[in-house]
C-alpha positions as CSV (number, residue, x, y, z in Angstrom):
1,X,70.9,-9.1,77.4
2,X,71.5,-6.0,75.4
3,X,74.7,-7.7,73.4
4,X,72.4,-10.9,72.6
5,X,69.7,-9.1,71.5
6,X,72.2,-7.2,69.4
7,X,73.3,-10.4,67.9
8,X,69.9,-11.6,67.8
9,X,68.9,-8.7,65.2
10,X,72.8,-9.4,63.7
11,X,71.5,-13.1,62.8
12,X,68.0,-11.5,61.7
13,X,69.5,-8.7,59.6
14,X,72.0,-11.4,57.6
15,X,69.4,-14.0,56.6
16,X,67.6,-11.0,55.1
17,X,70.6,-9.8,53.2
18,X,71.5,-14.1,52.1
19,X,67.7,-14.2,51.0
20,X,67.9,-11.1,49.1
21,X,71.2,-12.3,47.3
22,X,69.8,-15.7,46.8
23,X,66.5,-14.0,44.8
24,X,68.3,-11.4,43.0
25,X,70.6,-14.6,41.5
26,X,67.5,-16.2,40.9
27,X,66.2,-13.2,38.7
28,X,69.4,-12.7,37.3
29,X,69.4,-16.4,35.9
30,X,65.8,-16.1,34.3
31,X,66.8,-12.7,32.6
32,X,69.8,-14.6,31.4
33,X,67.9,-17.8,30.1
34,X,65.3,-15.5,28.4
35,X,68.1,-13.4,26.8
36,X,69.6,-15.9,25.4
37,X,66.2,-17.9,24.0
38,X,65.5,-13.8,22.6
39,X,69.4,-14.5,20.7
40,X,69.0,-17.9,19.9
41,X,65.6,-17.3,17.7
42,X,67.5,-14.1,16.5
43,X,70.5,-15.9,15.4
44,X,68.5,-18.8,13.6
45,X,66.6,-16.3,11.5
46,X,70.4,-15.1,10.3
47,X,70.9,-19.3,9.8
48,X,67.8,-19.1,7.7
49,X,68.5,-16.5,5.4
50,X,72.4,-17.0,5.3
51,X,72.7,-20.7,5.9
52,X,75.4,-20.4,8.1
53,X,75.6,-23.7,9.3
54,X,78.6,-23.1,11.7
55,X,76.5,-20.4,13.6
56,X,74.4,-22.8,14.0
57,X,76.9,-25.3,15.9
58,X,78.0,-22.8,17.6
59,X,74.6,-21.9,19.0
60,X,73.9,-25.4,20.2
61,X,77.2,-25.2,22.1
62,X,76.5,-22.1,23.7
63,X,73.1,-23.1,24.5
64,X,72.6,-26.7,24.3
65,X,69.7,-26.4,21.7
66,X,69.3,-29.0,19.7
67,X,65.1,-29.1,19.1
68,X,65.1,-25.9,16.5
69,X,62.6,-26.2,13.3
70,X,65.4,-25.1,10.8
71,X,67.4,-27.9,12.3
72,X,65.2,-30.7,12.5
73,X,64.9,-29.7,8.8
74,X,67.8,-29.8,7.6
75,X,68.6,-33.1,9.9
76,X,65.4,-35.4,7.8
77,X,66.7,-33.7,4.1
78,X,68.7,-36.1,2.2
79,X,71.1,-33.4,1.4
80,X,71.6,-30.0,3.1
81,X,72.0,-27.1,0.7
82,X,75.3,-26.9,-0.9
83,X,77.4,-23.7,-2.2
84,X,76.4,-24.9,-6.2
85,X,73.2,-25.6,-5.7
86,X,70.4,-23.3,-5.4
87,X,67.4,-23.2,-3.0
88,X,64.6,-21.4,-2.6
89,X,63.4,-20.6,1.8
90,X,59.8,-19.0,2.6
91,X,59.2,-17.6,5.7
92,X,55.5,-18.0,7.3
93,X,55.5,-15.5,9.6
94,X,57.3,-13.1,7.5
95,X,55.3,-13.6,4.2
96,X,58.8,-13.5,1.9
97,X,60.1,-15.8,-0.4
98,X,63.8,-15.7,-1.0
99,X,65.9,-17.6,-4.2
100,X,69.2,-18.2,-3.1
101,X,72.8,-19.7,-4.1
102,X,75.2,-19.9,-0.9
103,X,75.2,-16.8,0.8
104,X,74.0,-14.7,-1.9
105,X,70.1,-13.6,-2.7
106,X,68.7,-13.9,-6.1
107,X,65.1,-12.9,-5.8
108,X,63.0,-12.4,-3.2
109,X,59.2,-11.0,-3.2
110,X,56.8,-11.1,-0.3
111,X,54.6,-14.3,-0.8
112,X,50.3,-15.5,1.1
113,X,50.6,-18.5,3.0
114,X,47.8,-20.3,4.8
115,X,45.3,-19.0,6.6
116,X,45.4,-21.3,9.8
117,X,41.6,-21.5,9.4
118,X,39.7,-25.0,10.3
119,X,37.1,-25.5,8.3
120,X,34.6,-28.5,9.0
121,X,31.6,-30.2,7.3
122,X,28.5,-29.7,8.5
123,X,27.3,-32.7,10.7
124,X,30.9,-33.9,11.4
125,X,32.8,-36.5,10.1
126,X,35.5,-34.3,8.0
127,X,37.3,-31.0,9.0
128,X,40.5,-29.9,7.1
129,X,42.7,-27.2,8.3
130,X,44.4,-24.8,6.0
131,X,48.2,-24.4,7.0
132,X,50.9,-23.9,4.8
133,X,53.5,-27.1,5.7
134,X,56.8,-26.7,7.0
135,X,59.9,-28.7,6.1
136,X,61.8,-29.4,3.1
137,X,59.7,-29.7,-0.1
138,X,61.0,-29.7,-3.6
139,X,60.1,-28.6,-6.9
140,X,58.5,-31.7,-9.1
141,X,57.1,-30.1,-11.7
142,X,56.5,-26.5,-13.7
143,X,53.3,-25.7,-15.3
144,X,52.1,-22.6,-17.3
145,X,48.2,-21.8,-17.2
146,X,47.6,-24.7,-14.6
147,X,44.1,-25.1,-13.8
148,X,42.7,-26.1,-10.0
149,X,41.0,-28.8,-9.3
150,X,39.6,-28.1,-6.5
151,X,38.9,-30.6,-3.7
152,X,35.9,-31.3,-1.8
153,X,36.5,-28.6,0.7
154,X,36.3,-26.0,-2.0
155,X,32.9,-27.0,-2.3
156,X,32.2,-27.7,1.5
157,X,33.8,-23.8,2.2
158,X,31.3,-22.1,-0.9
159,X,28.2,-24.5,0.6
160,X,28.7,-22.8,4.3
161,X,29.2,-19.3,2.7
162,X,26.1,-19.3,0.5
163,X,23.9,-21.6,2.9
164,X,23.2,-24.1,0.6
165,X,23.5,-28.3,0.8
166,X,25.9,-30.3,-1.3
167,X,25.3,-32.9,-3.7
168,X,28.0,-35.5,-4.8
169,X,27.2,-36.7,-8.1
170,X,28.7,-39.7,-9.9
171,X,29.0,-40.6,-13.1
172,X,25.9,-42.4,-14.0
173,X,23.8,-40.8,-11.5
174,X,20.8,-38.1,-12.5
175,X,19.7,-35.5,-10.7
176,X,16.3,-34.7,-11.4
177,X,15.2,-30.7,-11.9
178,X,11.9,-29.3,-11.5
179,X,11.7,-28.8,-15.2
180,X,12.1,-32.6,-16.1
181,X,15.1,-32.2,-17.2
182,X,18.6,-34.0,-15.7
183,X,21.9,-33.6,-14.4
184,X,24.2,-36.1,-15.1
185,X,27.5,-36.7,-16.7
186,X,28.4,-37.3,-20.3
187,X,32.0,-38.3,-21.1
188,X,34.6,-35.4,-19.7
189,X,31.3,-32.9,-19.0
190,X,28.5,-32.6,-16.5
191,X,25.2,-31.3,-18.7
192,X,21.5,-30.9,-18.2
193,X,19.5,-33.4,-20.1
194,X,16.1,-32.3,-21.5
195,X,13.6,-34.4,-21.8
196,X,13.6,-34.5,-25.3
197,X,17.2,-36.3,-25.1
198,X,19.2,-32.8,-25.8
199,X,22.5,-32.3,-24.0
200,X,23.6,-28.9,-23.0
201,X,27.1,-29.0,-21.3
202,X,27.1,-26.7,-17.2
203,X,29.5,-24.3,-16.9
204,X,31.7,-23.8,-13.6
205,X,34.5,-21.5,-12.1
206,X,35.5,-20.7,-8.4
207,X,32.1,-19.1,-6.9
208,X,30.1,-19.8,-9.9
209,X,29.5,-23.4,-9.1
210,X,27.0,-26.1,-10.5
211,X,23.6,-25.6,-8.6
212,X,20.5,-27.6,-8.9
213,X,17.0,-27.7,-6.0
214,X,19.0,-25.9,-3.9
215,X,22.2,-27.7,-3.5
216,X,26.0,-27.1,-4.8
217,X,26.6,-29.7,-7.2
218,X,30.3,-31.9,-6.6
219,X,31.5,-32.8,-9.9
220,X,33.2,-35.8,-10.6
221,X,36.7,-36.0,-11.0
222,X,38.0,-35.9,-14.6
223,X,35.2,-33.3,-15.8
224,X,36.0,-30.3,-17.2
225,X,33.8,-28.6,-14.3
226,X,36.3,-29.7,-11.6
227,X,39.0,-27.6,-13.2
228,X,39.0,-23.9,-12.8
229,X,40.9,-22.4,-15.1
230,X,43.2,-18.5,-13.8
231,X,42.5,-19.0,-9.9
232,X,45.9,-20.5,-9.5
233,X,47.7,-17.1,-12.0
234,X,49.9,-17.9,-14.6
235,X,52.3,-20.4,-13.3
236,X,53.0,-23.1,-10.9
237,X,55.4,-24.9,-9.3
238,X,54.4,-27.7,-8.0
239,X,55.7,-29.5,-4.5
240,X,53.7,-32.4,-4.0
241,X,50.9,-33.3,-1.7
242,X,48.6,-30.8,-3.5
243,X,50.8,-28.1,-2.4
244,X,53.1,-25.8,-4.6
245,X,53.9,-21.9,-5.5
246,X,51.7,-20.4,-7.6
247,X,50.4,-17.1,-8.7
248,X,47.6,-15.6,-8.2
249,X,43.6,-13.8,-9.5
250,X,43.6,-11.7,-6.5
251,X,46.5,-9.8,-5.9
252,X,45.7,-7.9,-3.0
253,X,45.9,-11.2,-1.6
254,X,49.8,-11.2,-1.4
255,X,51.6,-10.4,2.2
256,X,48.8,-11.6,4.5
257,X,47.8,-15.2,5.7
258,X,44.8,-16.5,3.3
259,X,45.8,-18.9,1.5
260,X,44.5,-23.0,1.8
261,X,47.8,-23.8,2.0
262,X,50.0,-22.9,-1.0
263,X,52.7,-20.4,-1.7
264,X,50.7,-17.7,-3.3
265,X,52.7,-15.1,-5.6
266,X,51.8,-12.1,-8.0
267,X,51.8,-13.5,-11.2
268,X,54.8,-11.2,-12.5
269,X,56.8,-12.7,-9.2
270,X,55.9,-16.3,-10.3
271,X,56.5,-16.1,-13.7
272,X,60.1,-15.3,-12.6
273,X,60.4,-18.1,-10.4
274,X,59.3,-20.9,-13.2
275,X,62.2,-18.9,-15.4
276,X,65.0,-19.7,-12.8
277,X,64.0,-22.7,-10.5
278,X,64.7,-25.5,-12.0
279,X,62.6,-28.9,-11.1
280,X,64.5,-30.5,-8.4
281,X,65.0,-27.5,-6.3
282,X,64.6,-27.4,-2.6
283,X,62.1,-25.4,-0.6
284,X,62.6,-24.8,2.9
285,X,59.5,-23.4,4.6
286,X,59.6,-22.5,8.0
């Protein structure tokens, strides 16, 4: 009885020491998987800012990744960058901009990018988020002094702030005042009509906007009062869809995530960039 109870206890004492094994393995293995998801997102920041596309092959041998932003990039461009080609690469979470050829950095400044904010119109029916997109973009056109137009959500985003309503008005609309006078439009400029037929043409900028009984006035397109001149800085370079680089009124702003969407530089930083990007360049922004 002694010698089975001894190998009894035997039998006990080993399946404790195979289950022990078997869960140390297992703990092993998920250290190991997150070490090497910890290296893999190390190694494609070093992709990013050196474009070393054989690292990255080498990475989805290792690890069987094939999913990664940067890659999925690079996969929908029509070209990849090339040693003779410049491109220009903007980190999100990082806030930097970099200008490079191959392997080698020509400029770089830190850069605002969007704010992640949603922002949506009172009594539903529209809601816009501000992000700043990610992909492959490229420069289609330069501007100096570029004015904003802004889009409705400008004027949604002051109406909220100020807690005030929103008219849209349309060319050949009025909008009667307590004073009997008018707003309306008149060629390229919203005015206030008097009632003694005089036109006096309304001024707008970015927080200064058209008001009348209360409301936040929408211009229409094409009027001078839905272009604000200085908010977008000095220079622009435009990448389609309403988005692009640009500089900046607020400074302050740079580094930090506050933007509607756009790449938004100090104006010194910009002015560089529309001095050495040429239209045609690509962005990657990731």
């Amino acid at each position: 009885m002694g010698l089975i109870r001894f190998v009894r206890s035997g039998g006990r004492i080993a399946w404790i020491l195979i289950a022990t094994v078997i869960v140390m393995i297992v703990g092993s293995s998920m250290l190991f998987a997150n070490t090497l998801d910890v290296r893999y997102r190390r190694d494609i920041s070093r992709i990013v800012y050196n474009h070393n596309t054989g690292l990255l092959d080498q990475i989805r041998r290792e690890i069987g990744e094939s999913s990664d932003s940067l890659n999925k990039m690079l996969a929908s461009s029509p070209e990849a960058p090339t040693k003779d080609k410049p491109y220009v690469v903007v980190s999100i979470a990082d806030h930097r901009l970099w200008y490079k050829l191959a392997d080698s950095t020509l400029f770089t400044t830190q850069v605002a990018t969007g704010s992640g904010k949603i922002l949506e119109k009172s009594g539903g029916g529209s809601h816009w988020r501000f992000e700043t997109p990610r992909g492959r973009l490229v420069v289609q056109s330069k501007e100096q002094d570029p004015e904003w137009v802004p889009p409705d959500w400008h004027f949604v985003e002051q109406a909220q702030k100020r807690g005030l309503g929103l008219v849209h008005l349309n060319r050949g609309q009025n909008i009667p005042l307590a004073d009997g006078s008018q707003v309306t439009v008149d060629g390229s400029d919203v005015v206030k009509r008097f009632p003694d037929g005089r036109l006096q043409p309304l001024e707008a900028a970015e927080g200064k906007e058209i008001m009348a009984n209360g409301n936040i006035i929408i211009p229409p397109y094409g009027t001078r009062q839905r272009k604000y001149k200085g908010v977008l800085g000095t220079f622009r370079l435009n990448l389609g869809d309403g988005y692009a680089l640009h500089g900046t009124d607020d400074p302050t702003s740079i580094g930090r995530s506050v933007s509607h969407g756009c790449v938004r530089l100090r104006n010194e930083d910009i002015e560089t960039l529309f001095n050495i990007v040429p239209v045609g360049t690509p962005v990657y922004i990731y």
